[in-house]
N, CA, C, O and CB atoms as a CASP TS submission, in Angstrom:
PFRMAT TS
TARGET T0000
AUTHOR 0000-0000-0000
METHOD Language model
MODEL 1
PARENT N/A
ATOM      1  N   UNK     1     115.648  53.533  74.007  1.00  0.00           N
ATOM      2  CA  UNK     1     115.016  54.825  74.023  1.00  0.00           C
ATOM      3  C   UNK     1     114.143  54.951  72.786  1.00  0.00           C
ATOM      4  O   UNK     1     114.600  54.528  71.724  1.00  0.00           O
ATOM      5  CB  UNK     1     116.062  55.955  74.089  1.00  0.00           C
ATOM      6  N   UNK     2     112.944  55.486  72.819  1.00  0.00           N
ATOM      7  CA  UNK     2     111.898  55.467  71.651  1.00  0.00           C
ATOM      8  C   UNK     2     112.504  57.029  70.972  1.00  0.00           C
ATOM      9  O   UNK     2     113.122  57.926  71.545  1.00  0.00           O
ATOM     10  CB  UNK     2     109.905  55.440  72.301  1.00  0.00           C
ATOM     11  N   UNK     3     112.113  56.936  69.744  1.00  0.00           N
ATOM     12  CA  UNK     3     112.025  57.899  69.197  1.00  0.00           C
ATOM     13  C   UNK     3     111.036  58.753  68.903  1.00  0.00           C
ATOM     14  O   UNK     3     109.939  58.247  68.665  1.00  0.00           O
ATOM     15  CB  UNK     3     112.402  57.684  68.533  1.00  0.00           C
ATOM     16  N   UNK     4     111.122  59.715  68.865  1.00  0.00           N
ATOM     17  CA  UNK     4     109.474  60.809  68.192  1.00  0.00           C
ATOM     18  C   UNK     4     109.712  60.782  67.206  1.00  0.00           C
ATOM     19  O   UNK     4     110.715  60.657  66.505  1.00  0.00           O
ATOM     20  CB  UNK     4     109.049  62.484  68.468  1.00  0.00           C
ATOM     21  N   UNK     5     107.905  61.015  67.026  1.00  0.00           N
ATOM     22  CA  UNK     5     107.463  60.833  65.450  1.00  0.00           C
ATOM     23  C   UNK     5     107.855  62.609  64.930  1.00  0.00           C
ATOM     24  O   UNK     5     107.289  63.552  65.484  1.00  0.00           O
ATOM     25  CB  UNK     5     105.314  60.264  65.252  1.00  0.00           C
ATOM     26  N   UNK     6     108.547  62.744  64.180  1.00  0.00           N
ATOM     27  CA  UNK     6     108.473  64.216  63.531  1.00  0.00           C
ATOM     28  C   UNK     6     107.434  64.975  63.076  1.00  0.00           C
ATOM     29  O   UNK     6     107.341  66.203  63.088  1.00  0.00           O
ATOM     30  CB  UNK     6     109.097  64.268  62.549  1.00  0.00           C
ATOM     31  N   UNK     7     106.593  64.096  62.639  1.00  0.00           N
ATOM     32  CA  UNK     7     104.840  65.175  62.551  1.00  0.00           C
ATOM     33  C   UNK     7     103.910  65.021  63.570  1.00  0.00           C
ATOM     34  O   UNK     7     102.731  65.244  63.293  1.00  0.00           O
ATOM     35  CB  UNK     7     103.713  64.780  61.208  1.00  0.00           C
ATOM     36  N   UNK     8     104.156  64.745  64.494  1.00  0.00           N
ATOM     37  CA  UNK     8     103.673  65.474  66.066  1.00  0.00           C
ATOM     38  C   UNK     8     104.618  65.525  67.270  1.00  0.00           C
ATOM     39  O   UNK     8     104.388  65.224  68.441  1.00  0.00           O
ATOM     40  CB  UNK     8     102.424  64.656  66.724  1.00  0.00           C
ATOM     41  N   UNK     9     105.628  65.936  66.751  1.00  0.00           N
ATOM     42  CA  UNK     9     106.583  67.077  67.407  1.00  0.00           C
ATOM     43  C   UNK     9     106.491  67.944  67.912  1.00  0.00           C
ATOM     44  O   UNK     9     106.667  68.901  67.158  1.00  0.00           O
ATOM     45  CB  UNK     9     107.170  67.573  66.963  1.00  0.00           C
ATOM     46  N   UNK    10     106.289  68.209  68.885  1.00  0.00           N
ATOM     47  CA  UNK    10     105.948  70.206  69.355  1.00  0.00           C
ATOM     48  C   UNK    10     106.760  70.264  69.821  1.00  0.00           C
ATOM     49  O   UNK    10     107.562  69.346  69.995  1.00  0.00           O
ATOM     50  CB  UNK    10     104.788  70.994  70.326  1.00  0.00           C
ATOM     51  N   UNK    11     106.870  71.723  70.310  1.00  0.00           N
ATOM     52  CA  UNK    11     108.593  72.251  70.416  1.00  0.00           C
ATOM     53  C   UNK    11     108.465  71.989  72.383  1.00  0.00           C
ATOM     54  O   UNK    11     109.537  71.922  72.983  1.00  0.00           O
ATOM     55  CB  UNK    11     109.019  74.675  69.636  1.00  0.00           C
ATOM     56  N   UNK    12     107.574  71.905  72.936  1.00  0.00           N
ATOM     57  CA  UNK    12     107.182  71.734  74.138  1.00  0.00           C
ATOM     58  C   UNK    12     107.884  70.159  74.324  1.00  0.00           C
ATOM     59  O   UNK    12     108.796  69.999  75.134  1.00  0.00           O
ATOM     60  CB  UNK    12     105.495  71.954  74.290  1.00  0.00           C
ATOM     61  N   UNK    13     107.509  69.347  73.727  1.00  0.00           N
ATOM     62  CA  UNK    13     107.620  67.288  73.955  1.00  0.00           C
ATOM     63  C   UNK    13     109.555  67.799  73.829  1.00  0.00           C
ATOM     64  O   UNK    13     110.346  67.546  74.738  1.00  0.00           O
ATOM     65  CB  UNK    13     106.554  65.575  71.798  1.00  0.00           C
ATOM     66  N   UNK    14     109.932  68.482  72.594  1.00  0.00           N
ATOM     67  CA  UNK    14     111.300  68.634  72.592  1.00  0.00           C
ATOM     68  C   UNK    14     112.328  69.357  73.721  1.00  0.00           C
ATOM     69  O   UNK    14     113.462  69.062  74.097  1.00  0.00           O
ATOM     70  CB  UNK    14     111.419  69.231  71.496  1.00  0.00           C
ATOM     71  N   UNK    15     111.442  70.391  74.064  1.00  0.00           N
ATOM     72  CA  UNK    15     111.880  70.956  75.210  1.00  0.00           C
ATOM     73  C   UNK    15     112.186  70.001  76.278  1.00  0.00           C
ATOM     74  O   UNK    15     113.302  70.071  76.792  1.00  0.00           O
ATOM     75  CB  UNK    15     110.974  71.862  75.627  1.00  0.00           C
ATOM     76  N   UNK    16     111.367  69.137  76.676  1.00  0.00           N
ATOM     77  CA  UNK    16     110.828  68.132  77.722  1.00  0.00           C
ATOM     78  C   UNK    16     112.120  67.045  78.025  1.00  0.00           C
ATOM     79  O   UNK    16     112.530  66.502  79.051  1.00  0.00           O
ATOM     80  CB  UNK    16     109.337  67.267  77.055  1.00  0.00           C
ATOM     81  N   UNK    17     112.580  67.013  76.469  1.00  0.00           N
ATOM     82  CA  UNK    17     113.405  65.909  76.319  1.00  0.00           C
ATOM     83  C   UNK    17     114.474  66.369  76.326  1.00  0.00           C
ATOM     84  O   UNK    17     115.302  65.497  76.591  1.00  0.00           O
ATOM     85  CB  UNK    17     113.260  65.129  75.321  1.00  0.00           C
ATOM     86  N   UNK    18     115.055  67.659  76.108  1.00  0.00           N
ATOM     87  CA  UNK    18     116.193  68.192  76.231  1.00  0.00           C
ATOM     88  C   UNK    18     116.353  68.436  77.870  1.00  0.00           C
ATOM     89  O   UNK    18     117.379  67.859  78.229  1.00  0.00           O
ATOM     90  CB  UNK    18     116.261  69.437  75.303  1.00  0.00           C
ATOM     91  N   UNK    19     116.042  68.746  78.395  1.00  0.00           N
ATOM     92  CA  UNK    19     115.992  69.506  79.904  1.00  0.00           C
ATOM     93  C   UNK    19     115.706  67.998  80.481  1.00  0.00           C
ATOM     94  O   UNK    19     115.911  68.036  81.694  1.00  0.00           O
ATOM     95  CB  UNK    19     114.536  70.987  80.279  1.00  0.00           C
ATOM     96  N   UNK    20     115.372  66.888  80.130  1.00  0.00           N
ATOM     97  CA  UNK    20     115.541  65.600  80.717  1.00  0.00           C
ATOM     98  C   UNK    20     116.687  64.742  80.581  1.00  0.00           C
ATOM     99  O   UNK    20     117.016  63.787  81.285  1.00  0.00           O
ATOM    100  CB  UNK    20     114.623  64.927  80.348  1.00  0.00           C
ATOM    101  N   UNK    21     117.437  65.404  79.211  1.00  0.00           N
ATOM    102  CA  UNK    21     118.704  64.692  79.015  1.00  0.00           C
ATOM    103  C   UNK    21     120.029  65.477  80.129  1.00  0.00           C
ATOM    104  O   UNK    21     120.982  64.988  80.736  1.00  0.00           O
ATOM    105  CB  UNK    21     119.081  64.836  77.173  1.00  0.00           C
ATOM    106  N   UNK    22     119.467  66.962  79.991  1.00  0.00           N
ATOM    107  CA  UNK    22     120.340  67.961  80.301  1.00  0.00           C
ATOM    108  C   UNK    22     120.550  67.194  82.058  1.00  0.00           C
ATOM    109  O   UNK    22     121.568  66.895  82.682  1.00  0.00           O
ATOM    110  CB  UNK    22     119.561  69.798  80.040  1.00  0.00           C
ATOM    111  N   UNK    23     119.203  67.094  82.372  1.00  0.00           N
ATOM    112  CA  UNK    23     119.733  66.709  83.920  1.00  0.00           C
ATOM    113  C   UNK    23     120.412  65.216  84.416  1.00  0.00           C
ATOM    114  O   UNK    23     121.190  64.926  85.324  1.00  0.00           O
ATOM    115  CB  UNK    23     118.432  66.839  84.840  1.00  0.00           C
ATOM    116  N   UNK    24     119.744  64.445  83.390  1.00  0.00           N
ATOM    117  CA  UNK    24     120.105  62.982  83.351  1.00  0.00           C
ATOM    118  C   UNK    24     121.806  63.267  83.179  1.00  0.00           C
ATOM    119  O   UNK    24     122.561  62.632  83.915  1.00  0.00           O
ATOM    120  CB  UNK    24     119.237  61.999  81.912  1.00  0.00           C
ATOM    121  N   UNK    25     122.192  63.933  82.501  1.00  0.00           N
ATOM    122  CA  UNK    25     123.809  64.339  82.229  1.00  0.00           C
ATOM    123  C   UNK    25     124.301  64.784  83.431  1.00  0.00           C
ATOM    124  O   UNK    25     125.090  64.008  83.970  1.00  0.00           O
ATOM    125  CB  UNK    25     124.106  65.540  81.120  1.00  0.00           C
ATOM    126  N   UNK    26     124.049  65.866  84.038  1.00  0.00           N
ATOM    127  CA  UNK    26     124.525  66.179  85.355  1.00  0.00           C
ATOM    128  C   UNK    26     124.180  65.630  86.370  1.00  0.00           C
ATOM    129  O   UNK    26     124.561  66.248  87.364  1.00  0.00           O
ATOM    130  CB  UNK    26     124.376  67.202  85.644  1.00  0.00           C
ATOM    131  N   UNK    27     123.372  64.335  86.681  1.00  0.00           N
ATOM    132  CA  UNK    27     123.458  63.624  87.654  1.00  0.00           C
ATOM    133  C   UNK    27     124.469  62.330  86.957  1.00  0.00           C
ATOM    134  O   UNK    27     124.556  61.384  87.740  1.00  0.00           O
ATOM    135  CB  UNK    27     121.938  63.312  88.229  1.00  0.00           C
ATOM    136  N   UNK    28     125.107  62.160  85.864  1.00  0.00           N
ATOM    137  CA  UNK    28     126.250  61.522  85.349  1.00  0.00           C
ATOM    138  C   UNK    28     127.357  61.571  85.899  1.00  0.00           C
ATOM    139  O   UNK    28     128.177  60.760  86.330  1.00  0.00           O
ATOM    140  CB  UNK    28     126.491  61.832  84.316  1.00  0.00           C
ATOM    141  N   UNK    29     127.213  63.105  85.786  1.00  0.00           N
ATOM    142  CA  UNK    29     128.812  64.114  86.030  1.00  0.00           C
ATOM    143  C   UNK    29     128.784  63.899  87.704  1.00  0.00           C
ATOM    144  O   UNK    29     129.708  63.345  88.300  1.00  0.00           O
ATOM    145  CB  UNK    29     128.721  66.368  85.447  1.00  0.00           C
ATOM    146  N   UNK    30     127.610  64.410  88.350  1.00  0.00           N
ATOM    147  CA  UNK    30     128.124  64.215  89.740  1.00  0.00           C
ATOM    148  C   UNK    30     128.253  62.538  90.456  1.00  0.00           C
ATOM    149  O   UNK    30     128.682  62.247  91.573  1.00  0.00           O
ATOM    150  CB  UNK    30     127.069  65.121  90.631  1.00  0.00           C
ATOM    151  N   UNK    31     127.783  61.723  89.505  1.00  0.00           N
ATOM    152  CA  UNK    31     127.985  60.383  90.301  1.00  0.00           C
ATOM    153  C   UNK    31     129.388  60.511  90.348  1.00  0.00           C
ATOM    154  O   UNK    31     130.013  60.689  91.394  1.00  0.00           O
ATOM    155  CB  UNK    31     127.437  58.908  89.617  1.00  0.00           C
ATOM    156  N   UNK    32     130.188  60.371  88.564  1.00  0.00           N
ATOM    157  CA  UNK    32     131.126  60.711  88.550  1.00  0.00           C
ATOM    158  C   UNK    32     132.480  61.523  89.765  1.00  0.00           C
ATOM    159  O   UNK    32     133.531  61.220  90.329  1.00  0.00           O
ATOM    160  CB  UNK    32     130.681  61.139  87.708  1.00  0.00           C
ATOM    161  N   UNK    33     131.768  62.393  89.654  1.00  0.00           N
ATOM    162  CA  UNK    33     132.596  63.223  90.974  1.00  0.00           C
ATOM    163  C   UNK    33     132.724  62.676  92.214  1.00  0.00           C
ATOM    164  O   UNK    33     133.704  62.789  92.950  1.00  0.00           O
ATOM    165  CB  UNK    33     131.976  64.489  91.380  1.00  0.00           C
ATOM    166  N   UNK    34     131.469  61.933  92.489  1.00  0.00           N
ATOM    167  CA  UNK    34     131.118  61.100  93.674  1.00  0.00           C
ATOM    168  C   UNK    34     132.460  60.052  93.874  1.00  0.00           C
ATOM    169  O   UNK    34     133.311  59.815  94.730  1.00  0.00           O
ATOM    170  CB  UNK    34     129.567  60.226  93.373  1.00  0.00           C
ATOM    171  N   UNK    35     132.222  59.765  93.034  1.00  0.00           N
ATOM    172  CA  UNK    35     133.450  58.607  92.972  1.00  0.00           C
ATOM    173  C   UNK    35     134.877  58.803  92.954  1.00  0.00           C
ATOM    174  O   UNK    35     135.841  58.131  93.323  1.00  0.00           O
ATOM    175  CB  UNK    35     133.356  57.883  91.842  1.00  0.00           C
ATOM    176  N   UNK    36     134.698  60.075  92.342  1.00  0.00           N
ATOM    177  CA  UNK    36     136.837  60.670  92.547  1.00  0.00           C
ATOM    178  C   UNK    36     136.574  61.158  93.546  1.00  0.00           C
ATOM    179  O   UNK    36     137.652  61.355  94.107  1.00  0.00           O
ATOM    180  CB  UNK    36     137.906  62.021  91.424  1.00  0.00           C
ATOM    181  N   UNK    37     135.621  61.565  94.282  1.00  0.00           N
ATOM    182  CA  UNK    37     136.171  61.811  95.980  1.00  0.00           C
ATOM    183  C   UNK    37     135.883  61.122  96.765  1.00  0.00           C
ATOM    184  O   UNK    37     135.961  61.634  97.882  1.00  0.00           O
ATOM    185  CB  UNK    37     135.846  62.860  96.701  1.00  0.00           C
ATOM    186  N   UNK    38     135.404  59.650  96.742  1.00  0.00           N
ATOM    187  CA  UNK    38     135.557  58.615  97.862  1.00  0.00           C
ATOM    188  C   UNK    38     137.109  58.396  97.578  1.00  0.00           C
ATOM    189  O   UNK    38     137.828  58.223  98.562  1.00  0.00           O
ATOM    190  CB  UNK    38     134.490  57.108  97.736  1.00  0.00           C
ATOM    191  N   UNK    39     137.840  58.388  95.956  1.00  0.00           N
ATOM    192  CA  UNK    39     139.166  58.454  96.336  1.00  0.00           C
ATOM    193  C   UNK    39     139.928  58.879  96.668  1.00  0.00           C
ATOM    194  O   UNK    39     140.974  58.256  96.852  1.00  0.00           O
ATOM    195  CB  UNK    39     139.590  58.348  96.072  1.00  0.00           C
ATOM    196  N   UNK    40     139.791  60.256  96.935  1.00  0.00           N
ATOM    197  CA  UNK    40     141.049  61.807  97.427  1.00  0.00           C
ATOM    198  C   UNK    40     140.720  61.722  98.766  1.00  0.00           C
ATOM    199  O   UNK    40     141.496  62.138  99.627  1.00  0.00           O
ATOM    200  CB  UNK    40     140.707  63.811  96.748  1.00  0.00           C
ATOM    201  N   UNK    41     139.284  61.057  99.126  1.00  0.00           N
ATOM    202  CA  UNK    41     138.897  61.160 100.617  1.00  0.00           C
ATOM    203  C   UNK    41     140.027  59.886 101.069  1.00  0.00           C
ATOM    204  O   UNK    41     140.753  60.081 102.044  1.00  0.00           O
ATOM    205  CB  UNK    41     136.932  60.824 100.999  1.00  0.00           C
ATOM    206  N   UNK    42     140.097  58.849 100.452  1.00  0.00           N
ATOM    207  CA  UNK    42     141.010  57.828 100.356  1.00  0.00           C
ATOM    208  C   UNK    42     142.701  58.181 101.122  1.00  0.00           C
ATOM    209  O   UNK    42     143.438  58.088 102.103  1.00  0.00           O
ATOM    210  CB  UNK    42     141.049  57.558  98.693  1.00  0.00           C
ATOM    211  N   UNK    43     142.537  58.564  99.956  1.00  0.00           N
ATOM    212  CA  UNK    43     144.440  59.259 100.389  1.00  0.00           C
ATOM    213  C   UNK    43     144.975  60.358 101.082  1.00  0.00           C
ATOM    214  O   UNK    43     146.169  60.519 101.333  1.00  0.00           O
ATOM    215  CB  UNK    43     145.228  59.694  99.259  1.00  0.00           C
ATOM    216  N   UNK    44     143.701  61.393 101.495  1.00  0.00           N
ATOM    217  CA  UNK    44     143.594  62.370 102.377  1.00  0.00           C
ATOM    218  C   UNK    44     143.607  63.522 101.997  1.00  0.00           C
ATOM    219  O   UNK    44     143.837  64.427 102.798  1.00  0.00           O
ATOM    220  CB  UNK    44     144.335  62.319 103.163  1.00  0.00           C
ATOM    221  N   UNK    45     143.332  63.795 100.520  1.00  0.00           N
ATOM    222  CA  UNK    45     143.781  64.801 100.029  1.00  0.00           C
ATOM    223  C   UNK    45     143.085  66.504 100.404  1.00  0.00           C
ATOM    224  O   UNK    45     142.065  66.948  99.877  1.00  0.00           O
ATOM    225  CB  UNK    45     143.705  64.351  98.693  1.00  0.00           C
ATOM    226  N   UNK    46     143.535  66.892 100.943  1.00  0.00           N
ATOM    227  CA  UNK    46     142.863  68.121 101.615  1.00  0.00           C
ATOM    228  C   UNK    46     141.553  69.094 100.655  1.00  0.00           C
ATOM    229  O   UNK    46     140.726  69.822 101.204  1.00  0.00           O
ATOM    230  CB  UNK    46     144.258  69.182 101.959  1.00  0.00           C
ATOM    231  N   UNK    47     141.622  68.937  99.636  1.00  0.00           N
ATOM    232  CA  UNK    47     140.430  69.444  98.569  1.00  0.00           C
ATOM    233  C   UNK    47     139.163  69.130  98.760  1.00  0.00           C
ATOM    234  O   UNK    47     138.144  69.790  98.552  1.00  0.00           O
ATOM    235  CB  UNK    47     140.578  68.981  97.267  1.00  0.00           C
ATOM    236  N   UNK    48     139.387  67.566  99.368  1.00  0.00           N
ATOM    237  CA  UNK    48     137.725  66.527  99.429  1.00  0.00           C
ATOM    238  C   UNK    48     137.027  67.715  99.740  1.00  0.00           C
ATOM    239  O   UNK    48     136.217  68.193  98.947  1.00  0.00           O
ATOM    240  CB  UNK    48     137.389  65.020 100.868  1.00  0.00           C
ATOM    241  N   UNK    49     137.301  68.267 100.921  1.00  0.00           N
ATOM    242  CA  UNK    49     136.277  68.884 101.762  1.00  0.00           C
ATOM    243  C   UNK    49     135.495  70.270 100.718  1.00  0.00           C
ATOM    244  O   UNK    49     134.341  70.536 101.053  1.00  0.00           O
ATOM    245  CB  UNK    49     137.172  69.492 103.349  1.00  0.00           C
ATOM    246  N   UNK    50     136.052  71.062  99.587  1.00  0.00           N
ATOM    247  CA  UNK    50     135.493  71.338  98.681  1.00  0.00           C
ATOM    248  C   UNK    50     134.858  71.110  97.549  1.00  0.00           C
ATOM    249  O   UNK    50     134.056  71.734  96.854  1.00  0.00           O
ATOM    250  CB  UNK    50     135.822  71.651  98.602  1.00  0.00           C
ATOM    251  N   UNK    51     135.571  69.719  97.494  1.00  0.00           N
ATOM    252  CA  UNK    51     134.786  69.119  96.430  1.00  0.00           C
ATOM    253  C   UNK    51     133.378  68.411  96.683  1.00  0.00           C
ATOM    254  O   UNK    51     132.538  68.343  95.786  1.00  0.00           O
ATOM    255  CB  UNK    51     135.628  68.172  95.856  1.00  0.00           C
ATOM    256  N   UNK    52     133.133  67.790  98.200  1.00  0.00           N
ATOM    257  CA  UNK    52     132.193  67.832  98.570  1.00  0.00           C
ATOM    258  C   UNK    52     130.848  68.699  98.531  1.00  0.00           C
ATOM    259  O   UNK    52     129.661  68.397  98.411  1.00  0.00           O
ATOM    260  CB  UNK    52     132.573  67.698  99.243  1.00  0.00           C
ATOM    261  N   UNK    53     131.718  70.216  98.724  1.00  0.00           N
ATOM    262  CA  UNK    53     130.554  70.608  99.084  1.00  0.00           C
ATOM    263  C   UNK    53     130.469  71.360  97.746  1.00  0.00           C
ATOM    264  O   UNK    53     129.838  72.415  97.819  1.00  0.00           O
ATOM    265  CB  UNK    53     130.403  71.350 100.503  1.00  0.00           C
ATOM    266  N   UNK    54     130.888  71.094  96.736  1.00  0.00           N
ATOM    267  CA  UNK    54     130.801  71.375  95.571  1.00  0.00           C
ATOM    268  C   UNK    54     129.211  70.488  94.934  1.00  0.00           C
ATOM    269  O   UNK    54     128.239  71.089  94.476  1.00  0.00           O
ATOM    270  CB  UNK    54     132.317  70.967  94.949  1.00  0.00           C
ATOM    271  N   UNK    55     129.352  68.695  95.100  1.00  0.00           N
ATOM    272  CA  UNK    55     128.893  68.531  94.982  1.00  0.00           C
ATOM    273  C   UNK    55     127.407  68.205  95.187  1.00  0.00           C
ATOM    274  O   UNK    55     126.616  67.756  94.357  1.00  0.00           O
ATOM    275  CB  UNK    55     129.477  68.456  94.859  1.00  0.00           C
ATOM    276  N   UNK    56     127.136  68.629  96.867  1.00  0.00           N
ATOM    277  CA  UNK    56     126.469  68.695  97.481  1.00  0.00           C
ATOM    278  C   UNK    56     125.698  70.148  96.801  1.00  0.00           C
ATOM    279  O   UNK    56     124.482  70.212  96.623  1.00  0.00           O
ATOM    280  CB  UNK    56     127.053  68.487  98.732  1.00  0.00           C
ATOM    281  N   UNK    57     126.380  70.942  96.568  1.00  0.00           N
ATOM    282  CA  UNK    57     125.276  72.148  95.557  1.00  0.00           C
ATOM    283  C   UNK    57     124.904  72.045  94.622  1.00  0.00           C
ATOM    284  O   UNK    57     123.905  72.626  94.197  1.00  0.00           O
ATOM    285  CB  UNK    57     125.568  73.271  95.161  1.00  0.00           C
ATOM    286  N   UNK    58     125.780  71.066  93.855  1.00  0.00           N
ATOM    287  CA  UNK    58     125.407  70.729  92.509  1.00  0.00           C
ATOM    288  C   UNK    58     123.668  69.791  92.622  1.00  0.00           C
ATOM    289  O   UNK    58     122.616  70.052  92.037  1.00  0.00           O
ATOM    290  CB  UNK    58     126.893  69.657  91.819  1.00  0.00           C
ATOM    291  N   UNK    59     124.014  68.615  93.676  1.00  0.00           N
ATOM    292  CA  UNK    59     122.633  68.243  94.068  1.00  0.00           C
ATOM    293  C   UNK    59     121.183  68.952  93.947  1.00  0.00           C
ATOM    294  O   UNK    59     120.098  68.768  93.395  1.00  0.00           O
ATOM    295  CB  UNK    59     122.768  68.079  95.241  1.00  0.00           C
ATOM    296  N   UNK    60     121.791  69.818  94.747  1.00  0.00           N
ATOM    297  CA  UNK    60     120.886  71.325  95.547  1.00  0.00           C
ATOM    298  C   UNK    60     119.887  71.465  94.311  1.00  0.00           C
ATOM    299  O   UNK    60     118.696  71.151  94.310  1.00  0.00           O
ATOM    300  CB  UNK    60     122.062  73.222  95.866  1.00  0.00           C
ATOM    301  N   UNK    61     120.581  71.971  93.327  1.00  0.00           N
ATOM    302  CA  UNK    61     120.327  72.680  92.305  1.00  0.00           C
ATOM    303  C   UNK    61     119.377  71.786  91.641  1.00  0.00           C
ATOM    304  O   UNK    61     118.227  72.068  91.307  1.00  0.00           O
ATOM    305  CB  UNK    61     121.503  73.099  91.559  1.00  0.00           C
ATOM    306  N   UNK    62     119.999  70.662  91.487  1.00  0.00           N
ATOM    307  CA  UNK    62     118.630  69.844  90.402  1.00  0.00           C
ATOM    308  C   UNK    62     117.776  69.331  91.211  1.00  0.00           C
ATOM    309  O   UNK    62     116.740  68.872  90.731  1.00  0.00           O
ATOM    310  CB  UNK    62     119.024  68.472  89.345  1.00  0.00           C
ATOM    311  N   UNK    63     117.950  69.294  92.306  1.00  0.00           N
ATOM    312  CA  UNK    63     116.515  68.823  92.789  1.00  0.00           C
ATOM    313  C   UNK    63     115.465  70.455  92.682  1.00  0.00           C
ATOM    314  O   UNK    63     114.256  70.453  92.448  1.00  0.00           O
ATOM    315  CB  UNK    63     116.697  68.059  94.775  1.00  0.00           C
ATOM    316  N   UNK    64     116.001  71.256  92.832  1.00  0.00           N
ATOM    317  CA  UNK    64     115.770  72.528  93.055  1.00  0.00           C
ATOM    318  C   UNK    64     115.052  72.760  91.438  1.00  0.00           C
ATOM    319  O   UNK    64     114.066  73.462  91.214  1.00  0.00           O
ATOM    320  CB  UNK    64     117.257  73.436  93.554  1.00  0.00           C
ATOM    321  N   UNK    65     115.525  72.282  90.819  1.00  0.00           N
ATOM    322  CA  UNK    65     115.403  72.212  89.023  1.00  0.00           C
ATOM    323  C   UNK    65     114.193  71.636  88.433  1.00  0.00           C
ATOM    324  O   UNK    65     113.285  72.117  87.754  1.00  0.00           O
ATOM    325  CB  UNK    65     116.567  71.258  88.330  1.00  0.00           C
ATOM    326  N   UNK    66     114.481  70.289  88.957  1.00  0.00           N
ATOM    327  CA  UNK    66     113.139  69.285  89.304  1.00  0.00           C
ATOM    328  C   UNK    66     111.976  69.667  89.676  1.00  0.00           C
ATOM    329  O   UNK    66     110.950  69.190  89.190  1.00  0.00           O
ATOM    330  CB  UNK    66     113.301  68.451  90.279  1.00  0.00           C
ATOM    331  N   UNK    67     111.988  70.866  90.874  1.00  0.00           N
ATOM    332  CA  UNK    67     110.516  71.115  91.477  1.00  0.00           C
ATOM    333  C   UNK    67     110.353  72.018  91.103  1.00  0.00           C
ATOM    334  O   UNK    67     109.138  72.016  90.905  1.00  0.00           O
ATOM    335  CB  UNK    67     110.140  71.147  92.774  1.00  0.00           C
ATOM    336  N   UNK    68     111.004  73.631  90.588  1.00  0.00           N
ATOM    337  CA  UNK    68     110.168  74.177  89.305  1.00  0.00           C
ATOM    338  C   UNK    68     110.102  73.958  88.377  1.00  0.00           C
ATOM    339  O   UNK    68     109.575  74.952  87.878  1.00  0.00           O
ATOM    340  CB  UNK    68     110.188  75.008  88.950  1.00  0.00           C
ATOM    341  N   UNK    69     110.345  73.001  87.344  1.00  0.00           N
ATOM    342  CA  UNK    69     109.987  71.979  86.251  1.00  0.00           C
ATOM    343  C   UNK    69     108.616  71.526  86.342  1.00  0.00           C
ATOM    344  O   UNK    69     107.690  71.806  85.581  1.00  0.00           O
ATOM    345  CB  UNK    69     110.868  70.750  86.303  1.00  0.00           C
ATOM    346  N   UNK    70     108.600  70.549  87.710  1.00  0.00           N
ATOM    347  CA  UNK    70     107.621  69.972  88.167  1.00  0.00           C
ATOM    348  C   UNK    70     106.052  71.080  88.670  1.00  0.00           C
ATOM    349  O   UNK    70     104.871  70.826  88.432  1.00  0.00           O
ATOM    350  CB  UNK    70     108.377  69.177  89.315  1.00  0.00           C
ATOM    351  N   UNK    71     106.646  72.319  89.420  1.00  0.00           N
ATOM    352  CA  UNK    71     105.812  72.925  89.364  1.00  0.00           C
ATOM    353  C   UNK    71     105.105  74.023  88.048  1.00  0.00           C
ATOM    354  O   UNK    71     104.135  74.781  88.042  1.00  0.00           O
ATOM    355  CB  UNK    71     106.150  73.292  90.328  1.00  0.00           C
ATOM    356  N   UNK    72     105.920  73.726  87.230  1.00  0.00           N
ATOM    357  CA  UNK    72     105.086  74.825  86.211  1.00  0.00           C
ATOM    358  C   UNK    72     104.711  73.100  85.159  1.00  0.00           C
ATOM    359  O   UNK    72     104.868  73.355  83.965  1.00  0.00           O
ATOM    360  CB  UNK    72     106.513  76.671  85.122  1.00  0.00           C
ATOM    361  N   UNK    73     104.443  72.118  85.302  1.00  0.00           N
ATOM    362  CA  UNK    73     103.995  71.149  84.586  1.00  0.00           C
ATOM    363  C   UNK    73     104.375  70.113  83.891  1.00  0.00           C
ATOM    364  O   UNK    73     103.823  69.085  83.497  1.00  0.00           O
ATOM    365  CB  UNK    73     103.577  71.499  84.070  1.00  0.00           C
ATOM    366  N   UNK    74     105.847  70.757  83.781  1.00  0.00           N
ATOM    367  CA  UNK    74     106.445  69.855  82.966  1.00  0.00           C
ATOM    368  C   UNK    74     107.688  68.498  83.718  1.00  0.00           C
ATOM    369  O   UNK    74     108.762  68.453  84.317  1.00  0.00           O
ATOM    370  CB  UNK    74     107.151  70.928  81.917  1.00  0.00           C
ATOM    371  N   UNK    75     106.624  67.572  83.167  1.00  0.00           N
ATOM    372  CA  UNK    75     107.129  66.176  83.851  1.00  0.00           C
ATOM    373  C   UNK    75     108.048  65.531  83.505  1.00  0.00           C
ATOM    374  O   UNK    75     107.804  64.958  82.443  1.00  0.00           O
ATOM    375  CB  UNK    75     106.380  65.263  83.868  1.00  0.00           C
ATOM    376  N   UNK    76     109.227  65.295  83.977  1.00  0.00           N
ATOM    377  CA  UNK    76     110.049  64.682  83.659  1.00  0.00           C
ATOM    378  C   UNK    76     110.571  63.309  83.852  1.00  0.00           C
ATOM    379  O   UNK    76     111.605  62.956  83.285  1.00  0.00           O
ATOM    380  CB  UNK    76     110.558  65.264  83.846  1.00  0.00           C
TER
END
C-alpha cells in the first residue's frame, strides 16, 4: 500500500481513503460471516436462515454505498 505525501494531503484524498478502508473492512466482516454460515448451514442450525438474510443486507448496503459514493464523484 503507498503512502501519501503529507504536503499534498487534502482532507478530500483522506476522506477517500477512509470510506475505502471503511468498506474494504465490511466486505472482511461479511466474507467472514459468509463462512460461519456455510457452517451452521452445515449442522442445521435453525439461525442460518437469519443470518443469511442478515448478510444479504449487509451486501445491499455497500453496494448501495458504492453508487452514491460513485455518484457524487468520489472513486473508490
Amino acid at each position: 500500500m503507498s503512502t501519501m505525501d503529507p504536503h499534498n494531503d487534502r482532507p478530500c484524498d483522506r476522506l477517500r481513503c477512509r470510506l475505502a478502508l471503511s468498506i474494504l473492512l465490511d466486505e472482511q466482516v461479511i466474507a467472514a460471516l459468509a463462512r460461519a454460515t456455510a457452517v451452521l448451514r452445515e449442522v442445521n442450525d435453525p439461525a442460518v436462515l437469519d443470518l443469511e438474510h442478515a448478510i444479504r443486507t449487509h451486501r445491499i448496503g455497500i453496494l448501495k454505498q458504492r453508487a452514491v459514493l460513485g455518484a457524487a464523484g468520489i472513486d473508490l
